[in-house]
Wavefront OBJ file of the C-alpha trace (Angstrom):
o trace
v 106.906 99.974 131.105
v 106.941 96.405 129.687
v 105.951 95.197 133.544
v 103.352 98.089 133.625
v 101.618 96.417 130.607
v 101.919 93.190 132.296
v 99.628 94.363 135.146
v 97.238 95.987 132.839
v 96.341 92.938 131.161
v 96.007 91.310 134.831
v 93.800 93.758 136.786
v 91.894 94.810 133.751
v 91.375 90.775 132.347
v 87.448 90.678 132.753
v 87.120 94.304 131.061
v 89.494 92.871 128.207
v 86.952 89.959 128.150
v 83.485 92.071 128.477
v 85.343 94.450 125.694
v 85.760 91.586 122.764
v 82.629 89.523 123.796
v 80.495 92.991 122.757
v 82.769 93.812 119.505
v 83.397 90.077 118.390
v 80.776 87.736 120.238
v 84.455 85.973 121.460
v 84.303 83.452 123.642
v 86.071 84.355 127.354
v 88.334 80.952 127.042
v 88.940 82.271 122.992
v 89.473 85.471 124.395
v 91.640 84.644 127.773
v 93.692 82.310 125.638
v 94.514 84.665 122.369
v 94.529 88.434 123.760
v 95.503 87.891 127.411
v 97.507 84.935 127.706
v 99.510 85.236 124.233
v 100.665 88.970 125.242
v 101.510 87.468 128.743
v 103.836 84.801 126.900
v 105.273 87.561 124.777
v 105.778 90.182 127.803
v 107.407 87.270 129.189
v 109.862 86.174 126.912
v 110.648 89.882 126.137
v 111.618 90.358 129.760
v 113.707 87.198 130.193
v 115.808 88.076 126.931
v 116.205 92.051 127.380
v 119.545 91.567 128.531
v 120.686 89.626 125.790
v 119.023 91.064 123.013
v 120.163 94.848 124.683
v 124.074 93.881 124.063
v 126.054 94.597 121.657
v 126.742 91.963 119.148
v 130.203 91.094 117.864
v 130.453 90.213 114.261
v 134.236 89.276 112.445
v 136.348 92.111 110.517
v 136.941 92.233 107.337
v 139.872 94.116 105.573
v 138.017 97.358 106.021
v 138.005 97.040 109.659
v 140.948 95.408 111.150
v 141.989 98.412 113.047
v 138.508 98.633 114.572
v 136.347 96.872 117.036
v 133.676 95.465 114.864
v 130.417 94.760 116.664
v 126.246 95.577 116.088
v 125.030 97.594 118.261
v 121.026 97.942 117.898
v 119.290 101.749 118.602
v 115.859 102.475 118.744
v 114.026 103.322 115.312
v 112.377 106.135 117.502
v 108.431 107.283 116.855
v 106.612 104.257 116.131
v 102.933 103.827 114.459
v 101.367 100.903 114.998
v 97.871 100.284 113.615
v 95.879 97.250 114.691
v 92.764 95.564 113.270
v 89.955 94.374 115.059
v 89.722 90.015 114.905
v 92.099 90.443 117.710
v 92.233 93.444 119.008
v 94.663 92.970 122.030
v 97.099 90.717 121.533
v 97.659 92.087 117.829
v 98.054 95.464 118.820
v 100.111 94.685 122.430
v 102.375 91.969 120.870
v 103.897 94.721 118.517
v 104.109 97.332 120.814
v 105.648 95.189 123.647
v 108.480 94.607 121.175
v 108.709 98.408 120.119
v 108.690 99.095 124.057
v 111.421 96.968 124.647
v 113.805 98.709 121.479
v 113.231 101.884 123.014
v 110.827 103.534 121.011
v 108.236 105.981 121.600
v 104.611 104.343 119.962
v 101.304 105.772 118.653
v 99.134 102.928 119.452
v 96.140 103.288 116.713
v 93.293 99.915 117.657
v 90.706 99.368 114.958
v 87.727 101.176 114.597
v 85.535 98.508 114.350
v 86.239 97.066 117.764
v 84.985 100.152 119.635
v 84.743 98.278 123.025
v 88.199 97.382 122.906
v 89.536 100.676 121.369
v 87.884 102.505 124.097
v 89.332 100.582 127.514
v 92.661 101.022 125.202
v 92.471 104.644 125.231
v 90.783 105.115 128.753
v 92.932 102.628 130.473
v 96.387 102.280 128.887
v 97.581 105.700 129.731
v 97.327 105.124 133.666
v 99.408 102.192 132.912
v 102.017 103.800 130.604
v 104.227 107.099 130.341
v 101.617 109.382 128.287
v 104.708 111.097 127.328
v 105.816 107.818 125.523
v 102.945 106.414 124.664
v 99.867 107.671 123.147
v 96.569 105.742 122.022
v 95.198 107.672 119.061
v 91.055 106.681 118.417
v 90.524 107.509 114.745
v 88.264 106.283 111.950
v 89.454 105.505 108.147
v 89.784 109.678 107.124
v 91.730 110.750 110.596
v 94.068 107.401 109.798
v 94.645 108.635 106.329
v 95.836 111.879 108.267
v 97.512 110.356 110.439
v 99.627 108.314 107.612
v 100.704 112.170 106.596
v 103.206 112.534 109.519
v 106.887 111.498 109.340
v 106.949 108.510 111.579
v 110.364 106.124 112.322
v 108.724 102.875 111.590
v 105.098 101.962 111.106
v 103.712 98.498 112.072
v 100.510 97.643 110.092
v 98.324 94.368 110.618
v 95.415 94.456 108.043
v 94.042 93.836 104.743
v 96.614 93.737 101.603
v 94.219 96.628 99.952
v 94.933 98.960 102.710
v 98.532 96.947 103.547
v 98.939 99.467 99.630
v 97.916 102.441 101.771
v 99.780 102.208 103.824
v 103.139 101.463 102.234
v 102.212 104.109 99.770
v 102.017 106.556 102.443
v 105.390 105.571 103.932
v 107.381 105.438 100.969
v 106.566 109.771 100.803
v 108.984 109.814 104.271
v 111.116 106.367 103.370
v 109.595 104.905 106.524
v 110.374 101.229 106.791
v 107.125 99.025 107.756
v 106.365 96.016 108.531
v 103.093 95.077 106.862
v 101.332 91.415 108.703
v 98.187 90.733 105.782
v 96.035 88.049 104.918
v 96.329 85.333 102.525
v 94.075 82.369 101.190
v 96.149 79.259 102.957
v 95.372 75.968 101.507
v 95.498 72.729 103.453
v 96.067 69.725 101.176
v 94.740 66.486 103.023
v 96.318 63.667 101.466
v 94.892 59.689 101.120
v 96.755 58.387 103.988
v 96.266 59.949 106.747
v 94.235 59.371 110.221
v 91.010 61.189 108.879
v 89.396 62.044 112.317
v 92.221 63.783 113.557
v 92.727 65.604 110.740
v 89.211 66.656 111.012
v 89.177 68.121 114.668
v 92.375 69.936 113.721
v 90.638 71.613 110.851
v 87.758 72.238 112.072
v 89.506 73.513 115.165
v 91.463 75.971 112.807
v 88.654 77.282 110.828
v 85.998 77.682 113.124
v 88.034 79.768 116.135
v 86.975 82.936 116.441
v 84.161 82.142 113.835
v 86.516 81.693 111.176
v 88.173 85.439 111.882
v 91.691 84.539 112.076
v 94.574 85.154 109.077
v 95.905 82.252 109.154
v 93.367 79.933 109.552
v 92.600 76.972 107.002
v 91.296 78.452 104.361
v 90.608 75.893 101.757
v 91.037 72.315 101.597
v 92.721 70.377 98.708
v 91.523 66.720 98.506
v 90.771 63.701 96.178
v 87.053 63.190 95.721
v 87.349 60.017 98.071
v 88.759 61.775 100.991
v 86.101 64.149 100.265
v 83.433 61.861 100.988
v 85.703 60.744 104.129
v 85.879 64.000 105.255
v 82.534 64.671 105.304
v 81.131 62.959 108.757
v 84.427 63.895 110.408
v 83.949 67.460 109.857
v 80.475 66.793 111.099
v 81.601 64.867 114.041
v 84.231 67.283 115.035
v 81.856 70.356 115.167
v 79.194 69.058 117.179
v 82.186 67.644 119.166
v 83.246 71.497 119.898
v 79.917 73.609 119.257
v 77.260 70.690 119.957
v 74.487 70.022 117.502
v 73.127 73.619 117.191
v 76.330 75.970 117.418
v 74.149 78.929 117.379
v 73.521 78.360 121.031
v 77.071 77.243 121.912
v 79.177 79.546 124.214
v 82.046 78.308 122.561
v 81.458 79.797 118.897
v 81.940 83.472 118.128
v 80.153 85.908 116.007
v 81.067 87.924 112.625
v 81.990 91.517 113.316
v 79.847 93.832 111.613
v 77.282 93.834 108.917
v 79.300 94.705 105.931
v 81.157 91.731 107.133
v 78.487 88.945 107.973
v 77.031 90.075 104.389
v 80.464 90.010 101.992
v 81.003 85.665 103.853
v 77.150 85.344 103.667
v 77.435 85.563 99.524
v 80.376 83.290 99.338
v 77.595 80.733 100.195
v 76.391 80.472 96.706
v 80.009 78.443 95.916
v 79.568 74.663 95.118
v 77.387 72.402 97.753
v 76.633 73.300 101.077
v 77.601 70.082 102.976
v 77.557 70.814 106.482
v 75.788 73.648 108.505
v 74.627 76.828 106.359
v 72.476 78.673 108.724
v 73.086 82.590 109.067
v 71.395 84.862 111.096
v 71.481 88.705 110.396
v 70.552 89.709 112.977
v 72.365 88.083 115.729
v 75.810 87.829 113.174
v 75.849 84.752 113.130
v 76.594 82.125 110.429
v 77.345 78.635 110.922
v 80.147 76.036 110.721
v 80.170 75.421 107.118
v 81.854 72.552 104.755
v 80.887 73.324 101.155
v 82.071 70.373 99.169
v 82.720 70.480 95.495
v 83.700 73.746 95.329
v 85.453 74.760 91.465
v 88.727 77.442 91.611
v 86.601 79.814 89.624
v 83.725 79.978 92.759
v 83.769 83.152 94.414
v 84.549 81.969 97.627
v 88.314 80.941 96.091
v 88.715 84.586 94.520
v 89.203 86.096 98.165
v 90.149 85.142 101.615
v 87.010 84.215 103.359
v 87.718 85.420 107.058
v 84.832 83.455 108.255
v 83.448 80.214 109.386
v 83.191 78.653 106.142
v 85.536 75.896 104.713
v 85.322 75.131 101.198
v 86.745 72.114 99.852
v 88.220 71.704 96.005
v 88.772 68.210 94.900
v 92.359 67.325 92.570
v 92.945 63.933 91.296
v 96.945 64.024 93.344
v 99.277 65.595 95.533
v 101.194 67.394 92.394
v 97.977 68.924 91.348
v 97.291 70.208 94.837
v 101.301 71.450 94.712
v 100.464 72.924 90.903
v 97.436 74.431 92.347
v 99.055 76.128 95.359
v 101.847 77.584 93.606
v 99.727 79.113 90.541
v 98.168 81.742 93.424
v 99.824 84.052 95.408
v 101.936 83.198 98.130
v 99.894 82.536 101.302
v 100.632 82.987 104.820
v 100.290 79.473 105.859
v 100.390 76.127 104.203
v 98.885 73.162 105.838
v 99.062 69.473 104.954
v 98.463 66.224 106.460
v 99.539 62.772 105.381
v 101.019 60.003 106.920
v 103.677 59.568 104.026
v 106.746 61.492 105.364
v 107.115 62.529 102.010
l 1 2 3 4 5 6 7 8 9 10 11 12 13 14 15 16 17 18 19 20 21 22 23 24 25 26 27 28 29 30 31 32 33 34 35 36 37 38 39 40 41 42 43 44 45 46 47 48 49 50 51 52 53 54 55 56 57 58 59 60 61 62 63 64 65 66 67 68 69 70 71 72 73 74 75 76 77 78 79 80 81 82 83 84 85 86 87 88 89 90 91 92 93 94 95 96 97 98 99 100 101 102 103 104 105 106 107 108 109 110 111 112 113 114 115 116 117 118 119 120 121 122 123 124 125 126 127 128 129 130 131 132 133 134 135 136 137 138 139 140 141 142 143 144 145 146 147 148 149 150 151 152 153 154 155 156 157 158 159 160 161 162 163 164 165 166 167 168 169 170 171 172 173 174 175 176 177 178 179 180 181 182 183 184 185 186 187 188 189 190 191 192 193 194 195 196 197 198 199 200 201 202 203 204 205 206 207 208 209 210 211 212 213 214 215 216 217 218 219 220 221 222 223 224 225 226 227 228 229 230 231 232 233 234 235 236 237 238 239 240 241 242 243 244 245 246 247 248 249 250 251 252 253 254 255 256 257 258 259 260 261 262 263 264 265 266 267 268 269 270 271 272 273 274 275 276 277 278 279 280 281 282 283 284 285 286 287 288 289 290 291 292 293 294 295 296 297 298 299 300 301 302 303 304 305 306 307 308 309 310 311 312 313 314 315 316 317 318 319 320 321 322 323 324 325 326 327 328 329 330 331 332 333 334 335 336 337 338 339 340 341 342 343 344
């Protein structure tokens, strides 16, 4: 089965990259590179250890067991629910089920609604790929999910927001269903006074901007002194027209926002501090610019949420153990960047 998925992502590559440049605008390198050629890595890395992992594993006794052979030996949960969301609707769904595959289990593959492209060649194409017996896609919106939740599964596998993270933990805890729950978090990126400004610029701007911004644990603020700020500034600016040229709108390299409700909740976070660098949305088309907004205050709206979008806001502190202070007063992200040249 786990080779079966590893031709399905060959010989159906350009419908995987048709499928997300319709429901995300993505880019076919963007695309190739995260959904394709990350589940390829994981299929095989999976395959070269599946003899190892398989065995049993022998652990010491303890005066409970010294008449017995003590060892782990790991079983298949057995019914598995995974539900993916839609910034990457491939790998993120096919990296957890590749491992569930390889346990043993049986899987209910549920994609995102919003990526209807993708969600579609899932359901048409993975069951000529994979025992239908086994393995079921299931195409269902937020209600038939809810139903869904009802059932009694062995282990549920949920890659989302932290509101509906709740929902889904609530649901399991009826059946004592153990999940695994992959959410989103505001990760700061604290730049510090000595570093080598230019490359930390193309590295952050690299970060933030992929997949127009759409990725959990991208960059999602940066903490700064008010002269590295101002050094910042044309870096940031340098770096974007170095990846997206001077008018990124036109670029084939920068993705769109996925959906309306979407491009409208990141278009309002514009009103936070100064826009410094790009700005330009487009309804229409779903698109909205690289964007540094400089000056930005903690209270802002844009720091009251993750952002999931192409927009990096930067909020000045006078040291590092403000920046450390100012980290540790929010909840616990799922990422933590910094760059300095002091090892400390």
């Amino acid at each position: 089965q786990l080779e079966a998925l590893g031709r399905f992502l060959e010989e159906k590559k350009q419908e995987i990259l048709e499928a997300t440049a319709l429901d995300l605008g993505k880019p076919s390198f963007e695309a190739y590179l995260t959904e394709i050629l990350l589940c390829k890595n994981e299929l095989n890395n999976t395959l070269n250890n599946l003899c190892y992992w398989m065995k049993d594993q022998h652990v010491d006794k303890n005066l409970m067991t010294q008449l017995d052979s003590a060892f782990i030996r790991k079983d298949p949960y057995g019914v598995v629910l995974i539900i993916g969301p839609w910034n990457y609707p491939i790998y993120l769904l096919l990296g957890p089920l590749i491992g569930a595959i390889a346990a043993g289990n049986c899987v209910v593959i549920k994609p995102s609604e919003k990526a209807k492209n993708t969600g579609r060649l899932l359901a048409e194409s993975l069951s000529c790929y994979l025992d239908s017996d086994c393995y079921a896609v299931v195409s269902a919106g937020v209600q038939e999910t809810t139903r869904l939740l009802e059932n009694k599964f062995d282990y549920i596998f949920f890659t989302g927001s932290p509101s509906v993270g709740r929902l889904v933990m609530t649901a399991a805890a009826k059946h004592l269903t153990p999940v695994t729950l992959e959410l989103g978090g505001k990760n700061p990126c604290y730049v510090s006074d000595t570093c080598d400004v230019r490359n930390v610029a193309r590295r952050v701007a690299w970060g933030r901007f992929f997949n127009a911004g759409q990725t959990c644990v991208a960059p999602d603020y940066v903490l700064c002194t008010l002269e590295m700020q101002e050094k910042l500034m044309p870096a940031l600016r340098e770096a974007i027209t170095e990846f997206y040229g001077s008018n990124p709108r036109e670029s084939p390299d920068f993705g769109r926002i996925m959906g309306q409700k979407e491009f409208q909740r990141i278009r309002a976070l514009l009103c936070s501090g100064r826009v410094a660098i790009g700005g330009q949305t487009d309804e229409k088309d779903l698109y909205i610019a690289p964007t540094v907004l400089a000056d930005v205050l903690p209270s802002d709206p844009i720091m009251q949420e993750e952002i999931f979008g192409p927009i990096l806001p930067i909020v000045v502190v006078a040291s590092m153990d403000e920046a450390i202070d100012f980290i540790n007063e929010r909840p616990r992200p799922l990422a933590v960047y910094a760059f300095s040249s002091d090892c400390k």
